[in-house]
N, C-alpha and C positions, 0 to 999 in steps of 0.2 A: 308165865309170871314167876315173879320168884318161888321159891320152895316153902315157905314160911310167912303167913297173913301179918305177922306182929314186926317185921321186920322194918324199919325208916326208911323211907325213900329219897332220895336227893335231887336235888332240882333240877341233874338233868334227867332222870328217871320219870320227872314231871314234862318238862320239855319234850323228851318221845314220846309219853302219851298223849299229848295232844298232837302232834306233828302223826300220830297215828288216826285221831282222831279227823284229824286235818283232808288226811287222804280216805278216812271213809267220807268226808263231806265232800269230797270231789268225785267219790265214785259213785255218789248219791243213796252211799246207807245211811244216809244223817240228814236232817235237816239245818239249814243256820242255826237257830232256836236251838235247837238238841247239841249242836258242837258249842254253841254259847254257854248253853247250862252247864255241858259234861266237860267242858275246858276248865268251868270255875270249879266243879268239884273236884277236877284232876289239880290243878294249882291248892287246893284247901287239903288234898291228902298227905296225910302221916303217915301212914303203913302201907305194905305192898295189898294187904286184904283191902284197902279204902282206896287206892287206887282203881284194882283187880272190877273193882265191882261199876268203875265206869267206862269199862271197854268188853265185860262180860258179855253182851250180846255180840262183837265182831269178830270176825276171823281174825285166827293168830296171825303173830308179825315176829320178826325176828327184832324191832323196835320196844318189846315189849322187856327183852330180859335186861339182868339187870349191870350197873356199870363195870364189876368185876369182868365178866364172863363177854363182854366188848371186847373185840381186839382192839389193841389204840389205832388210832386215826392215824396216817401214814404224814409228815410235817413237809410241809410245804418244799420242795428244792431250793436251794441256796444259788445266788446268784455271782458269788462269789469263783469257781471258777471259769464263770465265762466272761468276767471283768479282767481276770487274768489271762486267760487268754489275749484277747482285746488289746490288753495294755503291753503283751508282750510282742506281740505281733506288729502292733505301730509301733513297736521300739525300734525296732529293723531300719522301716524307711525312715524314721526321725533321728538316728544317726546319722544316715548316709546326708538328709538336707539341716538338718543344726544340730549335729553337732553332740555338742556337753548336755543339751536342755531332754534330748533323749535321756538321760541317765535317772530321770523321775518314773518314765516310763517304765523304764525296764527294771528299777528298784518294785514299784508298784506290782508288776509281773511276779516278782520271786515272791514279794511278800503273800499277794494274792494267792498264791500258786501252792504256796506252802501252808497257810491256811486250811483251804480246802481241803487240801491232802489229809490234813488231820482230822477232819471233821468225818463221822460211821459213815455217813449217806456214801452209797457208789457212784449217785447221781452226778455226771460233770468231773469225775474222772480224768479222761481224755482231756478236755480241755484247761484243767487244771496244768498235770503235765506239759500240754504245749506253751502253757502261755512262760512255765518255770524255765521249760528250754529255750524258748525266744528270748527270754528276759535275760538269764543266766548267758546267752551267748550274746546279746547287746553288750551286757556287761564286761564280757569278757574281752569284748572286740575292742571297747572304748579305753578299756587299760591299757589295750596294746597300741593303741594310736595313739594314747596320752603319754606312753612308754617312749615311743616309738619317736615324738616327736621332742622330746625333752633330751 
C-alpha cells in the first residue's frame, strides 16, 4: 500500500483493488457477498488508509501500489508501417499492369513510410523502410517512363 493512510486515491487505484479483489473471488478467498460488499467500499474510498483496510486480510499484489510507482502500460503498435509496406509493394506490379494509377500507391508508401519512421516505437521498423523503398523506387521508375516517353 501506499506509504501514507491520508493520501487520495484515484479511480484507478480503486479499479485494482477490486480487479484484486476480483482474483481473490476466483481463488475463493472471498465469497460473492464479501467481493460485493468489499468492491462498494473500495469504490466509496478517499484515502489509501480506507482503501488499505478492504484488502487488509489478503495477500499482497503488486496491483496494490500506487499509479506513480506503475510503469506505463506499453501503447499498442501502430499499424502504419505495415500499410506502408503493402502500399509500397503493390506499387511495383501496378506500374508494370496501369500504369499512372500506381503513382497513389507509391505516394501512399513514402508517405506511410515516413511517418512511421518518425514515430519512438521500434516496432515495424523494417517494414516501414521497405515499404519507403518500394514506393520511392515506383516513384522513381514512373518519372523515367514519363521522361522517357515525352
Amino acid at each position: 500500500m501506499y506509504p501514507s493512510p491520508h493520501v487520495r486515491v484515484s479511480d484507478a487505484d480503486r479499479e485494482a483493488i477490486v480487479a484484486r479483489l476480483s482474483t481473490a473471488t476466483a481463488e475463493g478467498r472471498l465469497t460473492i457477498e464479501e467481493f460485493s460488499e468489499r468492491s462498494r467500499q473500495a469504490y466509496e474510498s478517499r484515502t489509501w488508509g480506507d482503501l488499505s483496510a478492504v484488502v487488509h486480510d489478503l495477500p499482497s499484489s503488486a496491483l496494490t501500489q500506487p499509479d506513480s510507482a506503475a510503469p506505463p502500460a506499453a501503447a499498442p503498435g501502430s499499424r502504419l508501417p505495415l500499410f506502408s509496406m503493402i502500399a509500397g509493394l503493390a506499387s511495383l506490379p501496378l506500374l508494370i499492369l496501369l500504369g499512372m494509377p500506381a503513382l497513389f500507391s507509391a505516394i501512399a508508401a513514402v508517405i506511410l513510410g515516413a511517418k512511421s519512421l518518425r514515430a519512438p516505437a521500434r516496432h515495424g521498423r523494417a517494414q516501414a523502410i521497405t515499404g519507403l523503398i518500394c514506393g520511392a523506387l515506383s516513384l522513381i521508375l514512373m518519372t523515367m517512363l514519363v521522361t522517357i516517353e515525352f
